[in-house]
N, C-alpha and C positions, 0 to 999 in steps of 0.2 A: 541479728547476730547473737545477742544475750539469749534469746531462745532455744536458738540451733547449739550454744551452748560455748562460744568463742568469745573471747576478752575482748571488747570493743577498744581498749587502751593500747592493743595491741598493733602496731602498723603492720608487722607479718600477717597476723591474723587478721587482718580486714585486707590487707592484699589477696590473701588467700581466700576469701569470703567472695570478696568482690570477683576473681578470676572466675571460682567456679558457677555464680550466677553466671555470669556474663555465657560461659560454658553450654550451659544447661537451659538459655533462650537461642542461641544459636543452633542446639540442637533440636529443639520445639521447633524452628521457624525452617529448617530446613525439612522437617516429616512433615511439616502443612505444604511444603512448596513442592516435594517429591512424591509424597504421596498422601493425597487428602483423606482417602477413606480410613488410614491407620491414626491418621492424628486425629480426626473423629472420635474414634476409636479410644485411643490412650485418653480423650477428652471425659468423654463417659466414665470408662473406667476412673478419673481421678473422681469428677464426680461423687459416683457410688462409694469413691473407698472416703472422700467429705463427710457422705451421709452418715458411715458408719462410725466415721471416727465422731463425728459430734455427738451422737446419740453416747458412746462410750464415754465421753468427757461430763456430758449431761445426768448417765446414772452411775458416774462416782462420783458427783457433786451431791447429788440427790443422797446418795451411799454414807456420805461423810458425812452428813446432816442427822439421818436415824441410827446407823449402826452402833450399837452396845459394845463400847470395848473391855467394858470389867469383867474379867471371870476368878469367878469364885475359885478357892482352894478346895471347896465342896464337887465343883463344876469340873476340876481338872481330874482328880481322885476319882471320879466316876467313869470321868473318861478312860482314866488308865485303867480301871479294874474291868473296866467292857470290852474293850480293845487291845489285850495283852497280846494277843496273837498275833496283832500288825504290825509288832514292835520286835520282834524275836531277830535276837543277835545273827548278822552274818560273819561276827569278827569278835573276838574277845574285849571285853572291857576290861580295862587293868589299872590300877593305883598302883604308881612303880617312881622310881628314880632314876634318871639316864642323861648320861653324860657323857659327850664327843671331847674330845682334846687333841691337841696335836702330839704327835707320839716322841716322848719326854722320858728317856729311864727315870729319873730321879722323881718325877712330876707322877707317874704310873704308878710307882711302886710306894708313895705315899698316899695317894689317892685311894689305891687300892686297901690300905690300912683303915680306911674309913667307910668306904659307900657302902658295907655292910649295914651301914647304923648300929654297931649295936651299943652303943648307949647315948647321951644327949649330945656330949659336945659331938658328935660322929659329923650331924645334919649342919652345924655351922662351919664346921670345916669344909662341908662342901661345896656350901654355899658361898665361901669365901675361894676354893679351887675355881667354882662355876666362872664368877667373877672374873678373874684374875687371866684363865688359862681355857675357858669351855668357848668352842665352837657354836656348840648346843649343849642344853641343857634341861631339864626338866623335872620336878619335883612339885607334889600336891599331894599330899596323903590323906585329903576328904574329897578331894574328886576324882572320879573316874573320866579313863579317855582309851577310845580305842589304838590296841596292841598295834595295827598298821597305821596308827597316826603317827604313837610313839617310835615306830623303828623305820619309818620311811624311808632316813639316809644311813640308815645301819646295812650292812652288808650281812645279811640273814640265810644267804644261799645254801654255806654247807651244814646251818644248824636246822634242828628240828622246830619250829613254831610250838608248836602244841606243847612238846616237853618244856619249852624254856616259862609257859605258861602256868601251864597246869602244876607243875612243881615247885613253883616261886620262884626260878631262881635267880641268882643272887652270882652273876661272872662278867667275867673283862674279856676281850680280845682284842689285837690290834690285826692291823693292814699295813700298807707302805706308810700311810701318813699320820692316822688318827688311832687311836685306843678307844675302847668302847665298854662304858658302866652298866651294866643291865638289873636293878633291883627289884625283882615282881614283889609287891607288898601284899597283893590280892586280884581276885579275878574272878567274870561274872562267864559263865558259859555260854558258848556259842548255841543256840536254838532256844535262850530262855529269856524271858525279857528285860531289859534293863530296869535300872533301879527310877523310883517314880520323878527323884529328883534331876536326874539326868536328863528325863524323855520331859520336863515341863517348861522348856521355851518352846519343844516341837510341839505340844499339845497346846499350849498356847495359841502358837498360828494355826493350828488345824479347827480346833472350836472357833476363832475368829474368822478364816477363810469359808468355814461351815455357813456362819452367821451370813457375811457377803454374800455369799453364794443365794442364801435364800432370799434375801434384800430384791438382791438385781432381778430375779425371778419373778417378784411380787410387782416392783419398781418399772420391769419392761412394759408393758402394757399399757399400766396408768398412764406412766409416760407420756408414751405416745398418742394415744387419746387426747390427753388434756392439751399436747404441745399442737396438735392438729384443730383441736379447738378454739386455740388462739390466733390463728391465720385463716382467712377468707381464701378457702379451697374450693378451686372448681377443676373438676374434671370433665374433659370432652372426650369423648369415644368417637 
């Protein structure tokens, strides 16, 4: 049960456990009784899919044991300057500030006094509005996040994407229920590549995934060699 991944503390969940074994020998015992050649059949088949799966569990064992997981700031920088073209935006990256509310005269039209920024206290105010009255919210002006993450529940139908980007802008709108802050602070163009710090968790698991990938390649064979070495194998033809 703990494997399959069920609270053994649980009585549902070991009712439940218990039904479906019970389930799944009944229906084994009934393919041997009706029809042998299939249950045969689904037998092999498990089989073969043991075989595979052990060897799979055997070279990520093996995996964990050599794999290098340091990569250099040297190592990522390379990557990124050799592979800018794998990276090339299909969506805008944007540094912005964006805020849902429920639609509020009084609460709108002070809000709106602020998500401009334009000076310091502007950004605690709205951090205290976010608080207080936001739906959603969002604000980070050292990271970048793409434009469709940022507007996902904004209703963007009848405005232009491109313009609201490429011009910074900086507007409100409402619907039946919600008002909506829109601050563009900055933006990376679509078809050019994101900024290095952006793309270095992706390039992280990509040189890592690299490195696997050579392992198990190197890994499969020995493997199997050496683990057929340790059992007295005979084959009759």
């Amino acid at each position: 049960m703990e494997h399959l991944g069920y609270d053994i503390k649980s009585k549902k969940e070991k009712e439940h456990f218990v039904n479906q074994w019970v389930e799944q020998q009944a229906l084994r015992l009934e393919l041997i009784n009706t029809n042998t050649s299939q249950a045969k059949l689904v037998e092999m088949r498990s089989q073969a899919f043991s075989g595979e799966l052990s060897k799979y569990y055997l070279e990520e064992e093996a995996i964990s044991k050599k794999v290098d997981t340091v990569i250099t700031e040297k190592e990522l920088i390379k990557y990124y300057n050799e592979h800018k073209n794998e990276f090339e935006l299909q969506d805008y990256l944007v540094k912005a500030m964006y805020l849902k509310v429920p639609k509020q005269t009084d609460i709108d039209k002070e809000i709106s006094n602020h998500y401009l920024l334009k000076n310091d206290k502007d950004l605690s105010k709205m951090n205290s509005y976010a608080k207080l009255y936001a739906e959603n919210f969002y604000f980070d002006d050292e990271e970048w996040i793409y434009f469709n993450d940022l507007t996902k529940d904004i209703p963007l139908k009848n405005y232009n994407r491109d313009n609201i980007v490429l011009n910074r802008t900086k507007t409100y709108f409402s619907d039946e229920e919600f008002t909506y802050f829109i601050n563009i602070l900055d933006y990376k163009l679509k078809d050019s590549a994101p900024p290095f710090n952006f793309l270095k968790p992706q390039i992280r698991e990509i040189i890592l995934s690299k490195r696997v990938n050579k392992l198990r390649e190197e890994i499969e064979l020995t493997l199997i060699n050496n683990t057929k070495k340790k059992y007295d194998i005979k084959i009759n033809l």
